[in-house]
Structure formats: structure tokens, C-alpha cells
C-alpha positions in Angstrom: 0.0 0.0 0.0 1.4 3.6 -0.6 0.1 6.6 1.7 0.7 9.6 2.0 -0.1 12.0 5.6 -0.9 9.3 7.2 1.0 7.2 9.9 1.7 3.6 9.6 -1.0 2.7 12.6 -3.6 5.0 10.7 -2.8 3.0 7.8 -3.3 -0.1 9.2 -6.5 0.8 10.5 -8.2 1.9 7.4 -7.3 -1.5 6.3 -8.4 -3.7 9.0 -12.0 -4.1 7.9 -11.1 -5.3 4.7 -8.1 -7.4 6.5 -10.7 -9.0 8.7 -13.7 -9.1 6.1 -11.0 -11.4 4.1 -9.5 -13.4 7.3 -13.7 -14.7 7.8 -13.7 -16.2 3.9 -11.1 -18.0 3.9 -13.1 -20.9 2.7 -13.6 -18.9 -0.5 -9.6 -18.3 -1.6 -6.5 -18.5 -0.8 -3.7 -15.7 0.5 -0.3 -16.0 -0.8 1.2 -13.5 1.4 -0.3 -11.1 3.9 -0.9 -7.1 3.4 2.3 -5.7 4.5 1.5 -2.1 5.4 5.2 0.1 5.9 5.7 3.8 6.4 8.6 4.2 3.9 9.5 8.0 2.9 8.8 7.8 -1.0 12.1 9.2 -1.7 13.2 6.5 -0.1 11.3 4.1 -2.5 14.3 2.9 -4.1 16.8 3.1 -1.5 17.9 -0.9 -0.4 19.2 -0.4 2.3 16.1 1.9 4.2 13.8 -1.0 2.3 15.7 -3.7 3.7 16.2 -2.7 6.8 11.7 -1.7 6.8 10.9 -4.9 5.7 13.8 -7.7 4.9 11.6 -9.9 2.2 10.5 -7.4 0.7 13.0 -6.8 -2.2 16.0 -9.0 -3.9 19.3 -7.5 -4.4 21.2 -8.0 -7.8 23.5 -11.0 -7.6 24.8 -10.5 -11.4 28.7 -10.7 -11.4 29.6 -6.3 -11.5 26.2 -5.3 -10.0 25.8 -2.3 -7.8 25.1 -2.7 -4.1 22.3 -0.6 -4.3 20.7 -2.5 -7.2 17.3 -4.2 -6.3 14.1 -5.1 -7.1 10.8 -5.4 -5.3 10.2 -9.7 -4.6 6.5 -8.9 -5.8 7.9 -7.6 -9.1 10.1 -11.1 -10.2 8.4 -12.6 -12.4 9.0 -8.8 -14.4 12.2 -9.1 -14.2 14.1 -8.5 -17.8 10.5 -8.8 -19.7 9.9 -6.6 -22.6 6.0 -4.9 -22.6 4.5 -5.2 -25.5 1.3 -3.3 -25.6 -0.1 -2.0 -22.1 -3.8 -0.9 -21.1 -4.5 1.0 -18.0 -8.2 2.9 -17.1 -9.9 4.6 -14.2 -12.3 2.9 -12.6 -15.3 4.9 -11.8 -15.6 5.7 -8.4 -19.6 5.1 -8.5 -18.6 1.8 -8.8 -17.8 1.8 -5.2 -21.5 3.0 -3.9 -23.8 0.3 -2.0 -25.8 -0.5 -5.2 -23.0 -0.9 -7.7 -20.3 -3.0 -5.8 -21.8 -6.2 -7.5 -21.4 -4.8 -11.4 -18.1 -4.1 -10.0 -17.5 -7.6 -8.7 -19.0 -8.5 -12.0 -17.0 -6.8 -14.0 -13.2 -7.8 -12.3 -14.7 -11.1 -12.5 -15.4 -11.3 -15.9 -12.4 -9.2 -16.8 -10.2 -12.4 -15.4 -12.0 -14.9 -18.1 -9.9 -13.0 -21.1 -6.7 -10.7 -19.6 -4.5 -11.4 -16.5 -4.5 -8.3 -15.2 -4.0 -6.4 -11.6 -5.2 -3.6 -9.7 -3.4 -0.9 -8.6 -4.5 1.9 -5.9 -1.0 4.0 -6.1 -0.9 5.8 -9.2 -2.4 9.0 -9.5 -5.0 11.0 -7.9 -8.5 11.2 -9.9 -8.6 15.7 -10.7 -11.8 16.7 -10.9 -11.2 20.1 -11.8 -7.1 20.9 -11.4 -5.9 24.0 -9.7 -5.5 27.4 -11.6 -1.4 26.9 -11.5 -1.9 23.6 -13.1 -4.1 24.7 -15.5 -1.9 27.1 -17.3 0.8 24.0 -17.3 -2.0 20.9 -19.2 -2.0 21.3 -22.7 -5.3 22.1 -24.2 
């Protein structure tokens, strides 16, 4: 998970309802590993040694003969490891998707998506702009 102006604990809380909501189905799937929740400074994102010392599984240094000692990757990330992209799709997800009466053609929807694409979620990159502040707007192409 990445945060920002909160504190690890506040963190964690936000997240324990969904933690504990999945801890009562476990009948229904299986977790590989458990929500790891860190308060990391994000310039220190890619820094090994603060990320090591945070959380010691959480990356893999380089072990190539003439690597740097600061070269890592995240252990989530292997199986990325020296693959080439080809083509890439990314899309917002609406947030009424999220209200009481739509979670379902959400459900629905991830679902159905897993039929045709592997594909993953991901909560940390950008912030949704409804309407971006007068210094931004002079910089956003029209």
C-alpha cells in the first residue's frame, strides 16, 4: 500500500475491515502472502538499504557478477524481471462503482475481466482531478 499524511498505525486501520472481512472467507480463496503495510518515505522508494532494513523480504538485491550494491528489485515484481512490454492498457475505474448499489457490477466486472486478460489492480498511481488547480491549468495542454 502507498500513503501519503498518514502514519503507519492510521494505515493499518483503514485497512483492518477489509483485513478481517478477508480473514472470515477464507473458505472462498487462498492468500499468498499477507498485506504488508510500511511507512517508507517515497524518496526513499528505491533506496535498499532503508527498504531492507523496513521490511527484509520485501525486495532481492542484484546477484549478477559487477552489480551495484544498491541495485534491487521489489520480490512482488520477479516474475517482471528482464521482460519486454509489448502493448499495455491502463483505465480509471469509476468511483460510483464503489457505492452500495454498484459494488456487484463491479464484482461482475473484475470477474469477468479475469476470463480474457490477467490483469492487476493498482491503488498507487495517481489521484482522480476533478477540476485541477488554476497553477496547473496554465501547465495541461489544451
Amino acid at each position: 500500500m502507498v500513503f501519503q499524511g498518514l502514519e503507519r498505525s492510521e494505515a493499518k486501520a483503514l485497512w483492518a475491515p477489509f483485513i478481517a472481512a478477508l480473514a472470515a472467507m477464507r473458505q472462498d480463496f487462498t492468500i499468498a502472502e499477507p498485506l504488508a503495510i510500511l511507512a517508507v518515505p517515497a524518496q526513499k522508494f528505491w533506496d535498499r538499504a532503508t527498504l531492507a532494513a523496513a521490511s527484509p523480504n520485501l525486495i532481492i538485491g542484484d546477484d549478477r557478477a559487477g552489480a551495484s550494491s544498491g541495485d534491487f528489485f521489489y520480490r512482488g515484481d520477479a516474475g517482471q524481471v528482464g521482460f519486454f512490454v509489448h502493448s499495455y492498457k491502463s483505465t480509471w475505474l469509476p468511483a460510483a462503482l464503489l457505492a452500495p448499489g454498484q459494488q456487484q457490477v463491479l464484482v461482475d466486472a473484475l470477474f469477468a475481466a479475469t476470463r480474457h486478460w490477467h490483469f492487476a489492480l493498482h491503488f498507487n498511481k495517481a489521484w482522480q482531478v476533478r477540476r485541477p488547480r488554476k497553477s496547473l491549468r496554465r501547465a495541461i495542454p489544451r
